[in-house]
N, C-alpha and C positions, 0 to 999 in steps of 0.2 A: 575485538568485535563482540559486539552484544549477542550474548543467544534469549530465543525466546518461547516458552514452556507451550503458548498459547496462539493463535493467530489475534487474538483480541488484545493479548501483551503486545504483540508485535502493532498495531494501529495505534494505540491509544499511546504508543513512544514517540510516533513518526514524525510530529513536529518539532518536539524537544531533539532529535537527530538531525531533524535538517541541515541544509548546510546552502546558508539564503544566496552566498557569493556564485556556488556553483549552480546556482539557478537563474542569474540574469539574464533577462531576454527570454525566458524561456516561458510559453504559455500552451499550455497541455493539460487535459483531466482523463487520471486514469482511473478506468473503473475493475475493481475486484469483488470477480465474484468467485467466492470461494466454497463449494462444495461439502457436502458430507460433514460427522460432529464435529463440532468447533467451528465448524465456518459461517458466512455471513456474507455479506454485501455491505464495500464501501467503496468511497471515490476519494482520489485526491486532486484537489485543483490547484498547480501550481502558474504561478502568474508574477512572472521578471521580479523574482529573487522571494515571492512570499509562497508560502502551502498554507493551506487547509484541506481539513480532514477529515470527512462524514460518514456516517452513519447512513447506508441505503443505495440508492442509484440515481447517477448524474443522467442528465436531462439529454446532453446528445457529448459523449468522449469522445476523445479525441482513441483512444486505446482500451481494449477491453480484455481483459484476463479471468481465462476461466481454469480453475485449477482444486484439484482436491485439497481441504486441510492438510491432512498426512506428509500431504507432499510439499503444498507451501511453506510449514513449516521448516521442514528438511533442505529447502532450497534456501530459505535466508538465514537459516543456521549454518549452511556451508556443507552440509550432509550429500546434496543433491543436486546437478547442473538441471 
């Protein structure tokens, strides 16, 4: 499992990680917005098997996440449920 130093390491991997098989059929855009230093606002829009990955805020998600860096981090490192 990859860890990752930065929440912006962690976005700007997201698509080279994908994994397009486990996403067929599948049409959703999650929005992160991530709190406090390091954090930011992105969306991903995935749509039966493809992602993309933006920089900002989706126009109406489907799923919204609101979470501090600190903690984002710590959860997709494995650190944190």
């Amino acid at each position: 499992m990859s860890q990752f130093d930065s929440v912006q390491d962690f976005f700007s991997t997201l698509e080279s990680r994908f994994v397009p098989e486990a996403a067929k059929g599948v049409d959703i855009t999650f929005q992160y917005d991530i709190t406090g230093d390091g954090g930011g606002q992105w969306y991903a829009v995935i749509n039966d098997g493809t992602l993309e990955v933006h920089e900002g805020t989706a126009d109406n998600p489907t799923v919204t996440m609101t979470i501090a860096a600190d903690h984002y981090i710590k959860v997709v490192n494995g650190k944190m449920k």
